[in-house]
PyMOL Python script that loads the backbone (N, CA, C, O; Angstrom):
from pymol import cmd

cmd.read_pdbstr("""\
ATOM      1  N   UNK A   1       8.671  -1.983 -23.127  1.00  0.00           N
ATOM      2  CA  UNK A   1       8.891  -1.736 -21.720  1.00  0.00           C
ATOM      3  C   UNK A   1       9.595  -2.935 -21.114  1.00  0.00           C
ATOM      4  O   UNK A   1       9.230  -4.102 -21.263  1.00  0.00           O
ATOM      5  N   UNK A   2      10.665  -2.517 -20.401  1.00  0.00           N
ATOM      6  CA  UNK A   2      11.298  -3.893 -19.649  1.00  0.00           C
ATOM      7  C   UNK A   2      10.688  -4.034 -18.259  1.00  0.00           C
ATOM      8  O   UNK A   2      10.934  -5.163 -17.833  1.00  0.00           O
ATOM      9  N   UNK A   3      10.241  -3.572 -17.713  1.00  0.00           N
ATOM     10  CA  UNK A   3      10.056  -3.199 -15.870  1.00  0.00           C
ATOM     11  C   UNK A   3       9.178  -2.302 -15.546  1.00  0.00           C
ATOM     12  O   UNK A   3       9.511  -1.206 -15.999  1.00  0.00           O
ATOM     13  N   UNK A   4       8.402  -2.280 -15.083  1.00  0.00           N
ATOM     14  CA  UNK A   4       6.874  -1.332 -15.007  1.00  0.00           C
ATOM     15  C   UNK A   4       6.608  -1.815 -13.713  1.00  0.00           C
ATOM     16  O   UNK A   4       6.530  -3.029 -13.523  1.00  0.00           O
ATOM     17  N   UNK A   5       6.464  -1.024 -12.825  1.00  0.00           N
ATOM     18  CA  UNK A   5       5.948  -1.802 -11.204  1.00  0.00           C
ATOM     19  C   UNK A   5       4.823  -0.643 -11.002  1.00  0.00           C
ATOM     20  O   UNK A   5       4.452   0.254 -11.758  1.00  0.00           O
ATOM     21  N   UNK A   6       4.425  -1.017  -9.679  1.00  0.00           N
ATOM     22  CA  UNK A   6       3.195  -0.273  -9.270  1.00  0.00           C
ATOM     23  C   UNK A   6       4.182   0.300  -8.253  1.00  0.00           C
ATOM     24  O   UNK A   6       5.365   0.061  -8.010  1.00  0.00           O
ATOM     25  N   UNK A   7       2.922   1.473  -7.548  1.00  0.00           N
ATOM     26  CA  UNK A   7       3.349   2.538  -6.651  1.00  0.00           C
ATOM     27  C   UNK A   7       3.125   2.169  -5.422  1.00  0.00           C
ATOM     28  O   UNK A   7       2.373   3.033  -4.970  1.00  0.00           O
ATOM     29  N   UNK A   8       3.473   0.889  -4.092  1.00  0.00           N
ATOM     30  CA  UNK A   8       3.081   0.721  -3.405  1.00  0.00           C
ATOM     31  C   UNK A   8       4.006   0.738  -2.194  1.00  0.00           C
ATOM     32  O   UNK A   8       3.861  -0.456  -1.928  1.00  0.00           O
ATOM     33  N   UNK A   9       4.509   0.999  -1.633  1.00  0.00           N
ATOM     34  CA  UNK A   9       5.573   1.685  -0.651  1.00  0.00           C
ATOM     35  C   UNK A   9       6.169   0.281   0.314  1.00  0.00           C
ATOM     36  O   UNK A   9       7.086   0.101   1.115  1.00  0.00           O
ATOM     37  N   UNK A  10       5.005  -0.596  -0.320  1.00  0.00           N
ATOM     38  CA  UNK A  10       5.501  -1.518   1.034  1.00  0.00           C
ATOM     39  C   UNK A  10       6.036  -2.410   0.107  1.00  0.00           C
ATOM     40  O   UNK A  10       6.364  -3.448   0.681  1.00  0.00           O
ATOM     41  N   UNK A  11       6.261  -2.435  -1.094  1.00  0.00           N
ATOM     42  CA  UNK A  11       6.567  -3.605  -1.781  1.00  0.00           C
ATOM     43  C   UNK A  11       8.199  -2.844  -2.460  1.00  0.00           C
ATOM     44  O   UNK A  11       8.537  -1.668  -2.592  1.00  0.00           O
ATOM     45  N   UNK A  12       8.870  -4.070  -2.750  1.00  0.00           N
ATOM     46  CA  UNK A  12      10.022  -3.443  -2.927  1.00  0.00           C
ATOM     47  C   UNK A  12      11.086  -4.359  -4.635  1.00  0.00           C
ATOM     48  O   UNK A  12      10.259  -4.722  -5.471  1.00  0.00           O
ATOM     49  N   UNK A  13      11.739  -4.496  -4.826  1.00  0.00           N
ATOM     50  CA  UNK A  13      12.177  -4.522  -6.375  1.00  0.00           C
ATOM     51  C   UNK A  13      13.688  -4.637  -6.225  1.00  0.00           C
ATOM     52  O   UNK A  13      14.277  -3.733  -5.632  1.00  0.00           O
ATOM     53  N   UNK A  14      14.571  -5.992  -6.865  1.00  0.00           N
ATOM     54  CA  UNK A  14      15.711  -6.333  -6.458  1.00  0.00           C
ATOM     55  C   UNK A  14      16.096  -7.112  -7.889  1.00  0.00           C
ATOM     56  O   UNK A  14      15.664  -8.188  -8.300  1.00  0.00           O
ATOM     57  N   UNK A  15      17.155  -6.104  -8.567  1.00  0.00           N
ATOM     58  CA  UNK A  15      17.290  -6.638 -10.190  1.00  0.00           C
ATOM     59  C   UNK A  15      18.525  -7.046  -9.725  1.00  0.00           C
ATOM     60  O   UNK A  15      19.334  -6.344  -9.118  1.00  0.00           O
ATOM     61  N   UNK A  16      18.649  -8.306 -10.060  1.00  0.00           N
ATOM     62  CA  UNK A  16      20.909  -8.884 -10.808  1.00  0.00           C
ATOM     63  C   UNK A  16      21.051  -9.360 -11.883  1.00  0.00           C
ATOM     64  O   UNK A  16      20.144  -9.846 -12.558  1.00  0.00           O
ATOM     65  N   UNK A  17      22.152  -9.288 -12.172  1.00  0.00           N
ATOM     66  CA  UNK A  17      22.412  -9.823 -13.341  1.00  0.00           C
ATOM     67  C   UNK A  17      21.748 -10.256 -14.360  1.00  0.00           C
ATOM     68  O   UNK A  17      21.568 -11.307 -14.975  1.00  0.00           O
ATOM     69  N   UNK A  18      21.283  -8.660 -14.387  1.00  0.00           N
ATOM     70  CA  UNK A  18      20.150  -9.317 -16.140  1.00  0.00           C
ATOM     71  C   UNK A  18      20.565  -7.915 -16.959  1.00  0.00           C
ATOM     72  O   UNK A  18      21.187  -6.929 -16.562  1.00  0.00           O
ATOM     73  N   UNK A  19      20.080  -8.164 -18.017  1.00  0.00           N
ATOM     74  CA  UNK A  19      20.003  -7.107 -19.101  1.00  0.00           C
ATOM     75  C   UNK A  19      18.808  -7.047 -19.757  1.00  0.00           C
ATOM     76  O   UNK A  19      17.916  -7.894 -19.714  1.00  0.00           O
ATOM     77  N   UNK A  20      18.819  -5.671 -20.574  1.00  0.00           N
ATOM     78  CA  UNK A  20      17.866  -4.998 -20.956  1.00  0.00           C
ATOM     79  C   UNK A  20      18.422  -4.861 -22.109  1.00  0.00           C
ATOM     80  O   UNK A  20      19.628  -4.642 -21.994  1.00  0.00           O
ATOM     81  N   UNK A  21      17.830  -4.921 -23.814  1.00  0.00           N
ATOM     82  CA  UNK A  21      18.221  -4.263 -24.239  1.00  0.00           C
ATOM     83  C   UNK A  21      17.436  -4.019 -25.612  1.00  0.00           C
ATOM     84  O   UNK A  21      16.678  -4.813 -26.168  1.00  0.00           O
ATOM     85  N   UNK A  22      17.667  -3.200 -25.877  1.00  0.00           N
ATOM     86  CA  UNK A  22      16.799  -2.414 -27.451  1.00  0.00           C
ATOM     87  C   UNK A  22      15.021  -2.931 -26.883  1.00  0.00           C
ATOM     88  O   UNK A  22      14.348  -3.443 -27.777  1.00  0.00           O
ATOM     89  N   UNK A  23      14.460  -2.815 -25.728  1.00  0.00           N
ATOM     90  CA  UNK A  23      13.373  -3.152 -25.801  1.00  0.00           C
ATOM     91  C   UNK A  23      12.096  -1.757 -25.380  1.00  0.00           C
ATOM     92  O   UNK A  23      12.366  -0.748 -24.728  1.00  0.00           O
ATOM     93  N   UNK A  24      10.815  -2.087 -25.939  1.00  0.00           N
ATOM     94  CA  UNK A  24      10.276  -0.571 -26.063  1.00  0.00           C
ATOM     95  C   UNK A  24       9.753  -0.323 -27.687  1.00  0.00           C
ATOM     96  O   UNK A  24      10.209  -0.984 -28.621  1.00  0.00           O
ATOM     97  N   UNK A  25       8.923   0.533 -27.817  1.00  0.00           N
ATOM     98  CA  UNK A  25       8.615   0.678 -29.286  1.00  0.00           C
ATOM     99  C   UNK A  25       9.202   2.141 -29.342  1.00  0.00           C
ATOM    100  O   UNK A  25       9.440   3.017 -28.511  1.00  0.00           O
ATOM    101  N   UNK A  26       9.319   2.005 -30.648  1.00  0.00           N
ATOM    102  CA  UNK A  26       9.407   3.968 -31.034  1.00  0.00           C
ATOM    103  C   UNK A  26       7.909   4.258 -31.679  1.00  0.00           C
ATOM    104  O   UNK A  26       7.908   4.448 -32.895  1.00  0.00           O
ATOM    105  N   UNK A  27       6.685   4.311 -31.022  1.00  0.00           N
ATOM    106  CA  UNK A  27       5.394   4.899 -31.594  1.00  0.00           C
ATOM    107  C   UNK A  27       5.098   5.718 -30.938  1.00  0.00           C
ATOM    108  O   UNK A  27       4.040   6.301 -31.172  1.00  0.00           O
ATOM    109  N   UNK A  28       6.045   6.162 -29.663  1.00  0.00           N
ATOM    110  CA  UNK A  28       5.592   7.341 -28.251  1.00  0.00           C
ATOM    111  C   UNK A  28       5.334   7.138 -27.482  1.00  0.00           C
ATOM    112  O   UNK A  28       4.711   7.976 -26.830  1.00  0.00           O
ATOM    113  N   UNK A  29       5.655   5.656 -26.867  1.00  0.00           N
ATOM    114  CA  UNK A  29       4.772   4.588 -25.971  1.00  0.00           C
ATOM    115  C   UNK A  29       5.896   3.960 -25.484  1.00  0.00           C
ATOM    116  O   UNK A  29       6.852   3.664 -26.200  1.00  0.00           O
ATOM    117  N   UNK A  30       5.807   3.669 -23.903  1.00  0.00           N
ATOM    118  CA  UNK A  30       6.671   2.325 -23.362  1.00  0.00           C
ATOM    119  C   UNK A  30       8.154   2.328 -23.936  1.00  0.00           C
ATOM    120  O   UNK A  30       8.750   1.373 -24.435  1.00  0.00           O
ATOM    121  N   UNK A  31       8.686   3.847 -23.717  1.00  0.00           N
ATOM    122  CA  UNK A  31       9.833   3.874 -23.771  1.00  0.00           C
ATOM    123  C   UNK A  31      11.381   3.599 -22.754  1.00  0.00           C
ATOM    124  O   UNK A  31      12.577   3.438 -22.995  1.00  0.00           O
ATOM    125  N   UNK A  32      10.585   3.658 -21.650  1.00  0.00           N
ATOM    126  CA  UNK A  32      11.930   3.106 -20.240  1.00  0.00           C
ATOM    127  C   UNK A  32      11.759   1.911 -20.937  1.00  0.00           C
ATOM    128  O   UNK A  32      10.970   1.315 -21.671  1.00  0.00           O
ATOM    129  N   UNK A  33      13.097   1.799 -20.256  1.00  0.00           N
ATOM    130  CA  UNK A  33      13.619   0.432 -19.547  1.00  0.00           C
ATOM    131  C   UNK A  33      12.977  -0.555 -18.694  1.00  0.00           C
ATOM    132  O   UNK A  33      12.497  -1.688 -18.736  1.00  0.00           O
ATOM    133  N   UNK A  34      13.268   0.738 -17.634  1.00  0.00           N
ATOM    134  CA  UNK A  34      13.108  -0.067 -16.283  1.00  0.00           C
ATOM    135  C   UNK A  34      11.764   1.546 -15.704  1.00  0.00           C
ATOM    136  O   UNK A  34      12.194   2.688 -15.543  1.00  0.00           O
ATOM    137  N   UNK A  35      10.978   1.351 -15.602  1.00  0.00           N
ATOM    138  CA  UNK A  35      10.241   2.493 -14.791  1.00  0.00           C
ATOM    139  C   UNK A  35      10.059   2.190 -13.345  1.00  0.00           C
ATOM    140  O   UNK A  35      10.318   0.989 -13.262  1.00  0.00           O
ATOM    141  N   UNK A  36       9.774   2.600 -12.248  1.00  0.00           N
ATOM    142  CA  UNK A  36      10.092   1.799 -11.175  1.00  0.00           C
ATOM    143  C   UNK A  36       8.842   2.996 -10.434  1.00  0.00           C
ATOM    144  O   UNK A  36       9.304   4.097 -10.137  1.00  0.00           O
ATOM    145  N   UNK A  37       7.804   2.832 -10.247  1.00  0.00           N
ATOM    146  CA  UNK A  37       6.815   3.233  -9.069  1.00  0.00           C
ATOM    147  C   UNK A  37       7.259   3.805  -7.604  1.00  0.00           C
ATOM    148  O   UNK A  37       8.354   3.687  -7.054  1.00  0.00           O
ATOM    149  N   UNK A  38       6.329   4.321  -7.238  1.00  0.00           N
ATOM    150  CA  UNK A  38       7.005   4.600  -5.673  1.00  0.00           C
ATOM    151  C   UNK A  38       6.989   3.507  -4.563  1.00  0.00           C
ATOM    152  O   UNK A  38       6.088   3.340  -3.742  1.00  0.00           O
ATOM    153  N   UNK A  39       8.296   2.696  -4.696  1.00  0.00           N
ATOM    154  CA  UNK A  39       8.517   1.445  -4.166  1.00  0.00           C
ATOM    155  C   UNK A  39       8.777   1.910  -3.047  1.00  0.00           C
ATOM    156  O   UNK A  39       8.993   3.121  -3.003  1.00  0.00           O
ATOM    157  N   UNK A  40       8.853   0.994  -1.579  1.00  0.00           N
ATOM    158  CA  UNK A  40       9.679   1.159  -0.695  1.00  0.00           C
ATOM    159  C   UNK A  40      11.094   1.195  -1.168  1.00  0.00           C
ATOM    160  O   UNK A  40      11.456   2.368  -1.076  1.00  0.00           O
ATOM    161  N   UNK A  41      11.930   0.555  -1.568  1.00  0.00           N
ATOM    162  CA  UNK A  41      13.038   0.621  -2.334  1.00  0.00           C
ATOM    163  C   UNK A  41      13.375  -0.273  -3.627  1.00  0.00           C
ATOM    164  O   UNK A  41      12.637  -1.219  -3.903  1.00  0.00           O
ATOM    165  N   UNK A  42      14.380   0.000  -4.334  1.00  0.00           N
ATOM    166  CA  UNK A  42      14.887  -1.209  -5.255  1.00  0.00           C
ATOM    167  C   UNK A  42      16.341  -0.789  -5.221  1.00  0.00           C
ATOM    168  O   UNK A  42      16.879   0.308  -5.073  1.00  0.00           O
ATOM    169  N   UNK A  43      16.794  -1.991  -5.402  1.00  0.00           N
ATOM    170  CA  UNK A  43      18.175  -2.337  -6.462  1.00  0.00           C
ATOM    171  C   UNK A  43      18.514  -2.893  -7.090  1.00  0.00           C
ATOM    172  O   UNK A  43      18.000  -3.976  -7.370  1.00  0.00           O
ATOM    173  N   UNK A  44      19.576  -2.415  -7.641  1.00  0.00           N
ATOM    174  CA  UNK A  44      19.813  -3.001  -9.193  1.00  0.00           C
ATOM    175  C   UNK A  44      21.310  -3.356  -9.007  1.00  0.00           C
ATOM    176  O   UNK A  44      22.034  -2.560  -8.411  1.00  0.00           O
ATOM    177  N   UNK A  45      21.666  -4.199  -9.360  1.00  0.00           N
ATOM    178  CA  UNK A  45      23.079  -4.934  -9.078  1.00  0.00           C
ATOM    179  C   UNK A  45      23.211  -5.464 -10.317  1.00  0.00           C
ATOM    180  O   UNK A  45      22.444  -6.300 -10.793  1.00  0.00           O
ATOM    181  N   UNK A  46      24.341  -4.916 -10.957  1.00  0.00           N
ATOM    182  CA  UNK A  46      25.268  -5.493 -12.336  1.00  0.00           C
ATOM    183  C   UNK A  46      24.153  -5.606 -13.690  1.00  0.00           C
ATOM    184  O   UNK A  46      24.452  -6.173 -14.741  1.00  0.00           O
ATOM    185  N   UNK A  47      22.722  -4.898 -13.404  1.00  0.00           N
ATOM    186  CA  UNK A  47      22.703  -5.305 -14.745  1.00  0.00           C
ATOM    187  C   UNK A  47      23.137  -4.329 -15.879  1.00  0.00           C
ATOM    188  O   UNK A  47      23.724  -3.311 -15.512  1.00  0.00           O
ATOM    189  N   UNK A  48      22.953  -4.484 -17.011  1.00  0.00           N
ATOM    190  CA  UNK A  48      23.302  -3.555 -18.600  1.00  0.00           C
ATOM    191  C   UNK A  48      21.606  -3.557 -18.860  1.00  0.00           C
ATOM    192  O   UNK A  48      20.665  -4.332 -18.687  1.00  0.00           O
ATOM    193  N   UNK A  49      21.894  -1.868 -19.508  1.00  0.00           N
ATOM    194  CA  UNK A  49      20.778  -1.341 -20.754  1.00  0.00           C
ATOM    195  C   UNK A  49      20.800  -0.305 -21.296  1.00  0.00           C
ATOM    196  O   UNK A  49      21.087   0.850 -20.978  1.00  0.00           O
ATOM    197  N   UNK A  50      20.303  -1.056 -22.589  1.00  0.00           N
ATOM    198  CA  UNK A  50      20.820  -0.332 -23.775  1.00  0.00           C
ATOM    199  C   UNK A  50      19.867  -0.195 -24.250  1.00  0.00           C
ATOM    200  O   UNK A  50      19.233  -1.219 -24.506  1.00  0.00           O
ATOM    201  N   UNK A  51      19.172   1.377 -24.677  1.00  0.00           N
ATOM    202  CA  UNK A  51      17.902   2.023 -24.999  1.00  0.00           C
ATOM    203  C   UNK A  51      18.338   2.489 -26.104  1.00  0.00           C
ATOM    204  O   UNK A  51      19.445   2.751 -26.575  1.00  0.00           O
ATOM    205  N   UNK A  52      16.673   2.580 -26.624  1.00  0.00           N
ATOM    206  CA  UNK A  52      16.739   3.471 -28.279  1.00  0.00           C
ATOM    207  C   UNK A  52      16.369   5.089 -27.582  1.00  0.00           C
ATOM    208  O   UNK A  52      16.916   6.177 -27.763  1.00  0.00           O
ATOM    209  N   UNK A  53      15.290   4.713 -26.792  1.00  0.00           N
ATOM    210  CA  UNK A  53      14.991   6.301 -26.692  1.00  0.00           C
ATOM    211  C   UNK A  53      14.478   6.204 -25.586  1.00  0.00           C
ATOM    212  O   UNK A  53      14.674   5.104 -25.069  1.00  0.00           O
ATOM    213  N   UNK A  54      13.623   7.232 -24.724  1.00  0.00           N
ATOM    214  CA  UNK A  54      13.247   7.104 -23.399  1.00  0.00           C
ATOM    215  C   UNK A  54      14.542   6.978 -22.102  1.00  0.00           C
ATOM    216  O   UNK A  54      15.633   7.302 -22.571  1.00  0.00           O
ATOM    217  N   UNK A  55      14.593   6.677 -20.979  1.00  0.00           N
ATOM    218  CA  UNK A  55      14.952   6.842 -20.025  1.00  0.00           C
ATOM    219  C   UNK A  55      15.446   5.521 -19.523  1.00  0.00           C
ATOM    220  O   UNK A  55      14.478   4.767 -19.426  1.00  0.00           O
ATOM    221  N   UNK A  56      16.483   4.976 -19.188  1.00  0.00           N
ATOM    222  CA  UNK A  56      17.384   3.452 -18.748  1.00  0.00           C
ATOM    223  C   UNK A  56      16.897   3.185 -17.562  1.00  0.00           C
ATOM    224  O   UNK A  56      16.510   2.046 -17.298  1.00  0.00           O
ATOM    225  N   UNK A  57      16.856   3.929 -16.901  1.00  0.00           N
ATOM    226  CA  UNK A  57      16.130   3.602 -15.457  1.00  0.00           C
ATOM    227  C   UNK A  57      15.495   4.891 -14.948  1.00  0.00           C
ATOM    228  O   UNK A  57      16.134   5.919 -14.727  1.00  0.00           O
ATOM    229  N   UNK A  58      14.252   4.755 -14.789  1.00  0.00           N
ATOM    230  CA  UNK A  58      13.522   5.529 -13.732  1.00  0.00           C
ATOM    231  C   UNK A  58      13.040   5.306 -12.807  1.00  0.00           C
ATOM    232  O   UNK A  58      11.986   4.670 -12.825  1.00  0.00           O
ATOM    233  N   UNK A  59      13.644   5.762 -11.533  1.00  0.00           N
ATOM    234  CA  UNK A  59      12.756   5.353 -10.209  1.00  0.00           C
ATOM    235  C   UNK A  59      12.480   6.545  -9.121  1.00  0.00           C
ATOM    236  O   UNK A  59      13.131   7.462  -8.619  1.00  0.00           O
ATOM    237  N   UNK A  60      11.213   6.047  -9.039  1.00  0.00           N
ATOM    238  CA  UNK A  60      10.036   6.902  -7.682  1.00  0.00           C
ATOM    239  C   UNK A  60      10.787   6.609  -6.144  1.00  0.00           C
ATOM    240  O   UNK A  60      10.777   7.284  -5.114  1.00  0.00           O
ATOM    241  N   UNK A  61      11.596   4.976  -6.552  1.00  0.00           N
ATOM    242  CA  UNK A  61      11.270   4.346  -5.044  1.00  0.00           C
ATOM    243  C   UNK A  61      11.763   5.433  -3.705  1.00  0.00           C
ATOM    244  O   UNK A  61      12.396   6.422  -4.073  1.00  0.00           O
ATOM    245  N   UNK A  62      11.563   5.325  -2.540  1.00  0.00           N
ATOM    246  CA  UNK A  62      11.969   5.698  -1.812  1.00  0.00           C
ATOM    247  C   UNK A  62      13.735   5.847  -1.453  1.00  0.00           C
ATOM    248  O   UNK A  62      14.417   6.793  -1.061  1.00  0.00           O
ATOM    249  N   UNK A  63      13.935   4.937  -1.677  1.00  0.00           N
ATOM    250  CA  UNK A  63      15.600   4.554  -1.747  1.00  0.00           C
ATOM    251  C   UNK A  63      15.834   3.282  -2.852  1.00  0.00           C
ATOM    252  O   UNK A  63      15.386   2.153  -2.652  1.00  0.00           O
ATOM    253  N   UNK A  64      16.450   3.587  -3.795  1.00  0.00           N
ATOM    254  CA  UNK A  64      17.089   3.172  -4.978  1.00  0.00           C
ATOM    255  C   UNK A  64      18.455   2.912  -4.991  1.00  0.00           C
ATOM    256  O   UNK A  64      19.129   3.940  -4.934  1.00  0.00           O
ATOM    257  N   UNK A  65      19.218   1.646  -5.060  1.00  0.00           N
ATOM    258  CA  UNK A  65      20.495   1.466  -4.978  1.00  0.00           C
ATOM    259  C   UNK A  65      21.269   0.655  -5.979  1.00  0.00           C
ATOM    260  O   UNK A  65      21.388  -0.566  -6.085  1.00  0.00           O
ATOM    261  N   UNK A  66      21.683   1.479  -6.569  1.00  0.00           N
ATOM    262  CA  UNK A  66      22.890   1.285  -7.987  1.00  0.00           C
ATOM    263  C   UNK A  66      24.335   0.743  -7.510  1.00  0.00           C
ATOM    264  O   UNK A  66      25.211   1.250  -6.809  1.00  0.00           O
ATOM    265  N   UNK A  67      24.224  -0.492  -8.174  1.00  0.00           N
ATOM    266  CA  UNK A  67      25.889  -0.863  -7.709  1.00  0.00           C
ATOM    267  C   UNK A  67      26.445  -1.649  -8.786  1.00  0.00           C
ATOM    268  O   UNK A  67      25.879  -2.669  -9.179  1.00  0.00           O
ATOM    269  N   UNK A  68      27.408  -1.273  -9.229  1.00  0.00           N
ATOM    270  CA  UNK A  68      28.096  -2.107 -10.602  1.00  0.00           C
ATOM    271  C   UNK A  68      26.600  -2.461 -11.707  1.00  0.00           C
ATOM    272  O   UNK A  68      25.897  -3.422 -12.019  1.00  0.00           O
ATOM    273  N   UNK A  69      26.703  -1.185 -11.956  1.00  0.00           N
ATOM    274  CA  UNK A  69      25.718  -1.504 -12.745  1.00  0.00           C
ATOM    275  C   UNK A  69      26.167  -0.500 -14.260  1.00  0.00           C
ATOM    276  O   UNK A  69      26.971   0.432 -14.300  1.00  0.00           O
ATOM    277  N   UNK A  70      25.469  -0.984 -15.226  1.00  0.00           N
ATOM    278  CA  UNK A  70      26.190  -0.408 -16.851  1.00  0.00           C
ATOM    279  C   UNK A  70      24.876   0.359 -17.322  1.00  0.00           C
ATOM    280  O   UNK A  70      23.721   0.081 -16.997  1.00  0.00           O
ATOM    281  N   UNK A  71      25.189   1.111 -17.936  1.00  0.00           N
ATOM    282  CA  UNK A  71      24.068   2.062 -18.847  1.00  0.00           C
ATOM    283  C   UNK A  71      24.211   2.806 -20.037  1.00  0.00           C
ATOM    284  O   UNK A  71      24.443   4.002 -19.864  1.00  0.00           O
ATOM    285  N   UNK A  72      24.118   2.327 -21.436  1.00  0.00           N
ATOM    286  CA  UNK A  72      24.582   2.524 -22.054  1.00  0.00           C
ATOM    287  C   UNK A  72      23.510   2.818 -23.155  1.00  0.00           C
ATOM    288  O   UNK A  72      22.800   1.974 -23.700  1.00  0.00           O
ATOM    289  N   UNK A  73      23.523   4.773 -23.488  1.00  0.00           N
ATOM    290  CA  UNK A  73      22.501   4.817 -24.678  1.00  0.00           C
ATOM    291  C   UNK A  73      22.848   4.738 -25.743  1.00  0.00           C
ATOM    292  O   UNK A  73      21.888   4.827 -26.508  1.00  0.00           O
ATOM    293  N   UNK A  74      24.214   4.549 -26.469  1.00  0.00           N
ATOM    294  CA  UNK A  74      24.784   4.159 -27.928  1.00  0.00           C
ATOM    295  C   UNK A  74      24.744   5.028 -28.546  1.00  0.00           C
ATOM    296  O   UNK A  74      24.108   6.009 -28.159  1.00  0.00           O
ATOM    297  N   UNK A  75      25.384   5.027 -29.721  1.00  0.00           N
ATOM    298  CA  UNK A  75      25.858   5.800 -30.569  1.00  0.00           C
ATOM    299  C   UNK A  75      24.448   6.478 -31.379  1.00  0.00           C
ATOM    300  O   UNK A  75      24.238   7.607 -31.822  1.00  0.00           O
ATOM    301  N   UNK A  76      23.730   5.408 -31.347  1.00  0.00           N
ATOM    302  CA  UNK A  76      22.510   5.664 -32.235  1.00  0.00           C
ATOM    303  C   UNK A  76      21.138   6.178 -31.101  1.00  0.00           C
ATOM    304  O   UNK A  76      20.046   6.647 -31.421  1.00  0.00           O
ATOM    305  N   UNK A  77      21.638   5.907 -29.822  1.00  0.00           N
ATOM    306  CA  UNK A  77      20.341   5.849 -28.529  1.00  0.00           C
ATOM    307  C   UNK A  77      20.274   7.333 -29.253  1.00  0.00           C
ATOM    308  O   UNK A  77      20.938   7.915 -30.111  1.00  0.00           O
ATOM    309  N   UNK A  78      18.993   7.662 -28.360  1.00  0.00           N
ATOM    310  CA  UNK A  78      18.213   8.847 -28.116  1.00  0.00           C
ATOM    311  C   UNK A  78      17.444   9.046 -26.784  1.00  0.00           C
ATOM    312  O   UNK A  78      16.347   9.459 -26.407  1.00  0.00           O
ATOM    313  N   UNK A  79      18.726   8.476 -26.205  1.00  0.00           N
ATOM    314  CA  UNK A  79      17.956   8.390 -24.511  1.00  0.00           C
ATOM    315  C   UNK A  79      17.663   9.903 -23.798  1.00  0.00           C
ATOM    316  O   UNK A  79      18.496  10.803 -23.904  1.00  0.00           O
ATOM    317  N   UNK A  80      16.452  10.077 -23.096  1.00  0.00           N
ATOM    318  CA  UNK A  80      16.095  11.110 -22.949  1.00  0.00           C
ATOM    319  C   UNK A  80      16.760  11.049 -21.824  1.00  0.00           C
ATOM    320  O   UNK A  80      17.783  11.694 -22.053  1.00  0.00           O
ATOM    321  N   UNK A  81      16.817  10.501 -20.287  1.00  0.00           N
ATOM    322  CA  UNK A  81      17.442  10.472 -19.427  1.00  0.00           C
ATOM    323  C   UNK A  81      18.226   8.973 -19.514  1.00  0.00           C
ATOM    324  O   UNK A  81      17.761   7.935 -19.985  1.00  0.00           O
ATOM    325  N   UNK A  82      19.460   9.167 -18.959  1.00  0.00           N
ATOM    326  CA  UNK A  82      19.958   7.435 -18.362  1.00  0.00           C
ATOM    327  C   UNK A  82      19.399   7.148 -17.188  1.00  0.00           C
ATOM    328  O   UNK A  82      18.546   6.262 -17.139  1.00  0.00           O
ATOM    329  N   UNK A  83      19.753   7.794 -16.133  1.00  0.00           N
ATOM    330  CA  UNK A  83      19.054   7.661 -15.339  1.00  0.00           C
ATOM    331  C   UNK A  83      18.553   8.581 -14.506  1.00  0.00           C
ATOM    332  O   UNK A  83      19.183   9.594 -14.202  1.00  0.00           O
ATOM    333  N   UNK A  84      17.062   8.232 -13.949  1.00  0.00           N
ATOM    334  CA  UNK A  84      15.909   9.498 -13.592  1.00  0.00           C
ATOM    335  C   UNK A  84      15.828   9.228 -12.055  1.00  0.00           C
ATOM    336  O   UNK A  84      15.814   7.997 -12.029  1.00  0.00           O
ATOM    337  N   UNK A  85      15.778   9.584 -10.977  1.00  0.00           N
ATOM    338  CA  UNK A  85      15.444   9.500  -9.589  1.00  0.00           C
ATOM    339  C   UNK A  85      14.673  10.934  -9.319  1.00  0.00           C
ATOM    340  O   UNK A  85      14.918  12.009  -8.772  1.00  0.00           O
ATOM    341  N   UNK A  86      13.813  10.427  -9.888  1.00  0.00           N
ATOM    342  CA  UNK A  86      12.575  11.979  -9.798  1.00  0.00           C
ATOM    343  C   UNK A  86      11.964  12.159  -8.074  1.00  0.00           C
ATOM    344  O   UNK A  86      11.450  13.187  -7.631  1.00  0.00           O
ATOM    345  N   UNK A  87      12.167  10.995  -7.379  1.00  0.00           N
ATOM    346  CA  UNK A  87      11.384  11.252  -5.574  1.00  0.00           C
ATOM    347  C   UNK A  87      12.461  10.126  -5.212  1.00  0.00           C
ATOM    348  O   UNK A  87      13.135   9.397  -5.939  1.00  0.00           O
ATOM    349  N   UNK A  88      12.372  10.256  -3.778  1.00  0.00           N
ATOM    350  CA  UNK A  88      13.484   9.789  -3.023  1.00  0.00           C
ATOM    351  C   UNK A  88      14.892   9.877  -3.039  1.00  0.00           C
ATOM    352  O   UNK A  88      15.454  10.878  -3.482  1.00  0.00           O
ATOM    353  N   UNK A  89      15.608   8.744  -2.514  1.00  0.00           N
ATOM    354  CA  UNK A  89      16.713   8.860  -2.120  1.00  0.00           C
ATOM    355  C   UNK A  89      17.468   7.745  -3.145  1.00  0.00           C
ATOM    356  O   UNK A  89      16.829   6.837  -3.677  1.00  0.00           O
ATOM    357  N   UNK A  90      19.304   7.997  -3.399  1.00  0.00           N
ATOM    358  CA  UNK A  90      19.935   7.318  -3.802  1.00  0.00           C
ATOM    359  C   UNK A  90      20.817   6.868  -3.240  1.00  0.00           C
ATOM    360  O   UNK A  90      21.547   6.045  -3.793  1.00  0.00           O
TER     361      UNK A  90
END
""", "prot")
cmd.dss("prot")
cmd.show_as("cartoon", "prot")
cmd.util.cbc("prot")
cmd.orient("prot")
């Protein structure tokens, strides 16, 4: 797992320039990236990730904001989603 937050509306989540990559097990477990709780918001600015399997980014938050940002499941990924915005806004 790279990023695991809690569900708390008032707290909020601000990624740059970092990367993610090949991290997570393949046993069925702790496959995101980035999982992201129901934040007040996050963003993610310029970073890269590169998954074996599971989902590159998932987020709850309320408002989630993607900007120059890379996502890449590879030739070999088995990414189930790249990216998930299951509640809120983008």
């Amino acid at each position: 797992m790279g990023i695991l937050t809690n569900n708390r509306a008032d707290n909020s989540l601000v990624v740059e320039f970092s990367e993610f990559g090949f991290n997570g097990m393949n046993s069925g477990r702790f496959h995101h990236g980035c999982t992201l709780g129901a934040l007040g918001n996050s963003r993610f600015a310029s970073p890269t990730s590169t998954r074996l399997n599971g989902h590159l980014l998932k987020s709850r938050a309320k408002v989630s904001d993607v900007r120059y940002s890379r996502f890449i499941d590879g030739k070999d990924g088995q990414a189930s989603l790249e990216l998930d915005f299951s509640e809120g806004e983008m």
